[in-house]
C-alpha positions as CSV (number, residue, x, y, z in Angstrom):
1,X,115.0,101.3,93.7
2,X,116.6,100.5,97.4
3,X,115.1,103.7,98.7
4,X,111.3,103.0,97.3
5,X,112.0,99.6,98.7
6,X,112.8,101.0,102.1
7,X,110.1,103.6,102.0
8,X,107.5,101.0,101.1
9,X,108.5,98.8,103.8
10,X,108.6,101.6,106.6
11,X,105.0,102.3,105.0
12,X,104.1,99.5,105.7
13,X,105.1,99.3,108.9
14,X,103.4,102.3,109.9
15,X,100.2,100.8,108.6
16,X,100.7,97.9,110.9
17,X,101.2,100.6,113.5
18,X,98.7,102.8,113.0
19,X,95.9,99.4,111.9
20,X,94.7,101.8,109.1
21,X,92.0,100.5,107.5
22,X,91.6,98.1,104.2
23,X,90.6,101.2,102.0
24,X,93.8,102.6,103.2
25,X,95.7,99.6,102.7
26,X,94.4,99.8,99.2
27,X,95.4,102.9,98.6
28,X,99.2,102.3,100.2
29,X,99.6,98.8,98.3
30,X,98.6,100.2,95.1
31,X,101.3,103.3,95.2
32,X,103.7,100.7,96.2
33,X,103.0,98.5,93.4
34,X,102.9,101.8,90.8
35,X,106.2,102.6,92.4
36,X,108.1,99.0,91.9
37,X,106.6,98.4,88.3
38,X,107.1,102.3,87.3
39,X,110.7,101.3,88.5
40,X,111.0,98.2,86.4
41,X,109.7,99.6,83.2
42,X,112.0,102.4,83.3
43,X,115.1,99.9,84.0
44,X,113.6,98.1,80.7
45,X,113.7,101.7,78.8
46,X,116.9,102.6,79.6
47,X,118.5,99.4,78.2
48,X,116.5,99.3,74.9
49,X,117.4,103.0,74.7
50,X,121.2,102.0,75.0
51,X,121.7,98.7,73.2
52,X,119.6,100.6,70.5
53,X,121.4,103.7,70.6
54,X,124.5,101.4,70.4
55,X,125.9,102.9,73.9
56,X,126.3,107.0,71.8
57,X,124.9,109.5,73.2
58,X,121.7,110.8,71.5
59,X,119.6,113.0,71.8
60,X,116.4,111.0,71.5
61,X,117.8,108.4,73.3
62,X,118.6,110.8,76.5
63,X,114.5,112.2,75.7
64,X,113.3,108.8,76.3
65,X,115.0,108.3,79.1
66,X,114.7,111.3,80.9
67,X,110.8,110.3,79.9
68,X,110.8,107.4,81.5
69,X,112.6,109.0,84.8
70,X,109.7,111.6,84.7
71,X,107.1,109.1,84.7
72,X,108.9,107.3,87.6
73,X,108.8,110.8,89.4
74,X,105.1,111.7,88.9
75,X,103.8,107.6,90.7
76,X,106.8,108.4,93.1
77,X,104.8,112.1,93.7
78,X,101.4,109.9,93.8
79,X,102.5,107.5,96.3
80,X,104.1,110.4,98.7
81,X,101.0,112.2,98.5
82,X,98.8,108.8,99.2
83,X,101.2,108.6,102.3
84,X,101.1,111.6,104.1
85,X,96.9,111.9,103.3
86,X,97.1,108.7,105.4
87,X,99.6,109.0,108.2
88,X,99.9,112.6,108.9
89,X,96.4,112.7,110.6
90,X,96.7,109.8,112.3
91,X,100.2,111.1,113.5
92,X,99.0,114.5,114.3
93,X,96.3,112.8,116.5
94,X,99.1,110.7,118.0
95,X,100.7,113.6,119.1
96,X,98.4,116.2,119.5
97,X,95.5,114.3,120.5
């Protein structure tokens, strides 16, 4: 969670940077906001998982975690992508223009 928290901050930071615009800003906020509550649902799976599992390893309970990771991993894909489609041309302008 500390490194989406410091990613979301430096992207926002570079939107302060770069003034992108409020559809941009959209876009950024929502992936941030995916990100954190992606983050907080999982947290909430993995402890019903254990206190129902009874802390023993299971099977199903290591599938619904894993599950939960994956989903994490797929908004965490969204929001990279919604990055770079933002800052990388106005960066490549930056330095190339």
């Amino acid at each position: 969670m500390r490194k989406h928290a410091l990613s979301a901050l430096a992207a926002m930071l570079a939107g302060l940077v770069f003034r992108i615009s409020a559809t941009e800003w959209l876009f950024l906020l929502l992936s941030i906001t995916l990100v954190i509550a992606f983050e907080i649902m999982n947290s909430a799976i993995e402890n019903v998982v254990d206190l129902a599992s009874n802390y023993h390893f299971s099977m199903l309970a290591k599938n619904a975690k894993d599950m939960a990771a994956g989903a994490v991993l797929v908004v965490s894909g969204f929001a990279l992508l919604t990055g770079l489609v933002i800052f990388v041309p106005k960066f490549w302008a930056l330095v190339f223009g």
